[in-house]
C-alpha positions as CSV (number, residue, x, y, z in Angstrom):
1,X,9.0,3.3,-11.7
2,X,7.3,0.0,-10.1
3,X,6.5,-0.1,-6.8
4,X,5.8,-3.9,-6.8
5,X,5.7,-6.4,-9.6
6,X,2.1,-5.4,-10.4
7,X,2.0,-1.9,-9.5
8,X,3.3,1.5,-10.6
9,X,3.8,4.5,-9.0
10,X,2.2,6.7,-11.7
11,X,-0.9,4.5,-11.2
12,X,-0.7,4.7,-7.2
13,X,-0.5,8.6,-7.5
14,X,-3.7,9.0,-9.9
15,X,-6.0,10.8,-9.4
16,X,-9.0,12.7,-11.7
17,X,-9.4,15.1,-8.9
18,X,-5.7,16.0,-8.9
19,X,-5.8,16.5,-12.3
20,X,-8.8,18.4,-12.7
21,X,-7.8,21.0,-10.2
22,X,-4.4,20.8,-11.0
23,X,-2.7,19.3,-7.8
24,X,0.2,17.6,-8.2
25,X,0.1,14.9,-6.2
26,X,3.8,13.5,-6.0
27,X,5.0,11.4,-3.1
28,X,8.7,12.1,-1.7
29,X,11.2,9.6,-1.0
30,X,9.4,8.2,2.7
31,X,6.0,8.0,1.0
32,X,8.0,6.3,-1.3
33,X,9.5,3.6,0.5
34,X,6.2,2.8,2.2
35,X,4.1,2.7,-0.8
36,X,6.8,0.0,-2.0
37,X,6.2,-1.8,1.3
38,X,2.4,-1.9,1.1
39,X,2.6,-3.2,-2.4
40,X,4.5,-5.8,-2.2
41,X,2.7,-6.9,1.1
42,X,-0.7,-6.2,0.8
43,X,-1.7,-5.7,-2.9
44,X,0.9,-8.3,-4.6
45,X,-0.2,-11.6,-2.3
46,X,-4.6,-10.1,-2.7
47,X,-3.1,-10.2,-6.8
48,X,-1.5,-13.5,-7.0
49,X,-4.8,-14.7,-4.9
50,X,-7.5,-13.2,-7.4
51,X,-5.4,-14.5,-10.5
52,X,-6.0,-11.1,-12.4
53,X,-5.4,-6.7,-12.8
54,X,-7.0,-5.1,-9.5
55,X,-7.5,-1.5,-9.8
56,X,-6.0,0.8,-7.4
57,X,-9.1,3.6,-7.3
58,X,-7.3,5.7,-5.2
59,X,-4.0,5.0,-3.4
60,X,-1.2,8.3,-2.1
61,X,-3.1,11.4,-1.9
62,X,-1.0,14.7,-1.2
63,X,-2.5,16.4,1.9
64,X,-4.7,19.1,-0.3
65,X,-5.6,16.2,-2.4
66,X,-6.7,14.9,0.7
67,X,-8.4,17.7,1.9
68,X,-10.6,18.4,-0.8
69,X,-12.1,15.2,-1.2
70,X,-13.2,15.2,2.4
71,X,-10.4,12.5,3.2
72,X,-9.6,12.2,7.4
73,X,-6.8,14.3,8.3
74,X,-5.0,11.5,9.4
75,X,-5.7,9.4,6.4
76,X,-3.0,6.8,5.8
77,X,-3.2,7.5,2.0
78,X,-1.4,10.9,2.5
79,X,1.6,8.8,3.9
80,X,1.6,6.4,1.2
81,X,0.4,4.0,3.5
82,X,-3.1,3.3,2.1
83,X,-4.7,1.9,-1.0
84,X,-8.5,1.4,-1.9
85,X,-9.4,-1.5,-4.4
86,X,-12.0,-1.8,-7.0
87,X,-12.5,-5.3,-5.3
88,X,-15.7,-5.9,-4.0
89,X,-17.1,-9.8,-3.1
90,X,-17.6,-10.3,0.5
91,X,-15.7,-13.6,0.4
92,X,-12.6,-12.2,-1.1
93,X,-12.4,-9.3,2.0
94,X,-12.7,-12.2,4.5
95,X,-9.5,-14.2,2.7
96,X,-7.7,-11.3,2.9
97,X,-8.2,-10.5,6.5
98,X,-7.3,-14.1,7.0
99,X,-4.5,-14.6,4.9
100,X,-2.6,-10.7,4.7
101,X,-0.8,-8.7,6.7
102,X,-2.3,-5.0,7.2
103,X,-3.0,-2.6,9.6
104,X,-6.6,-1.8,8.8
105,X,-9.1,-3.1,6.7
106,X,-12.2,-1.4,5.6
107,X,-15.7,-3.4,4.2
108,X,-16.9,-0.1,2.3
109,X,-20.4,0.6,2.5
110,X,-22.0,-2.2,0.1
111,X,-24.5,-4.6,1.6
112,X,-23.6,-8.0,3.0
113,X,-22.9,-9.6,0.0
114,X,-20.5,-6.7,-1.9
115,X,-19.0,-3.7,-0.5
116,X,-18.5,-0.8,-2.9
117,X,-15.0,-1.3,-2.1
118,X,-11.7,-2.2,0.2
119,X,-9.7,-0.2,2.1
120,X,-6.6,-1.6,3.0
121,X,-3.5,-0.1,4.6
122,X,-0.1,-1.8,5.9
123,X,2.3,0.2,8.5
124,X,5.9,-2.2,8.4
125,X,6.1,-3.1,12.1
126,X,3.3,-1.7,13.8
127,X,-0.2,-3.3,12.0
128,X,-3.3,-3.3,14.4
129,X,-4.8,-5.9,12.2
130,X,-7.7,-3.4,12.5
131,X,-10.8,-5.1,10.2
132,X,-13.8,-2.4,10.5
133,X,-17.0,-2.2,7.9
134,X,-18.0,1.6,6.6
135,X,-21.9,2.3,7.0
136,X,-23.8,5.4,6.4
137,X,-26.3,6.1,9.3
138,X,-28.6,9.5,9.1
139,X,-26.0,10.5,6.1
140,X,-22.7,10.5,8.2
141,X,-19.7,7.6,7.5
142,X,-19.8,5.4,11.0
143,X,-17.0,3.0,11.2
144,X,-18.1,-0.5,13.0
145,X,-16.4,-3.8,13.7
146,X,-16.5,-6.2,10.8
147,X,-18.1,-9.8,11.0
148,X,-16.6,-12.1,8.6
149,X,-19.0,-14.6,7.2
């Protein structure tokens, strides 16, 4: 089944952890429809943009998925909300805080030039337009207001 032009759901649901440990990490019919609604707003206009694949690296975890990678309790991904992508030029992140509609947006770690990746989630009627960077100070993930270029 496709959730969007460019995406399946057997590729939004993949996970090497899940696997691994044996978790089967389906999404029911809610997680469902709003997987469908964050691809086809958020990943398919980023797609036609770049012109070429993007990798989802990690898009609906269940919530012990969630849980054993360390994931926030509240994490959009468990709601089928949330997507990272193997997308990482500095340039790129700004377009698509400029040019998509999402709730948040995450600059992952990286340095000012590349992140190590995006986090991007889309709520259908309710999107803080939220744009925050990911930095590691004394070990510990702090979240802090993103500067586009």
């Amino acid at each position: 089944m496709n959730l969007s032009k460019h995406v399946t759901i057997d590729e939004f649901c993949y996970s090497p952890t899940a696997i691994k440990k044996g978790i089967h990490n389906v999404m029911n019919a809610i997680q469902v429809k709003k997987a469908i609604q964050l691809c086809e707003n958020v990943f398919e206009p980023i797609r036609k943009h770049v012109g070429k694949p993007i990798k989802i690296s990690s898009g609906f975890r269940c919530y012990q998925l969630n849980k054993l990678i360390g994931g926030s309790s509240s994490s959009q991904h468990t709601f089928g909300e949330a997507f990272d992508l193997e997308l990482t030029d500095r340039k790129l992140f700004d377009w698509i805080i400029k040019n998509v509609e999402f709730d948040q947006a995450i600059y992952e770690f990286g340095n000012d030039e590349h992140a190590n990746w995006f986090h991007i989630s889309y709520r259908k009627g309710n999107n803080r337009k939220q744009v925050l960077r990911a930095i590691k100070i004394g070990g510990k993930t702090q979240y802090i207001p993103y500067k586009p270029l």
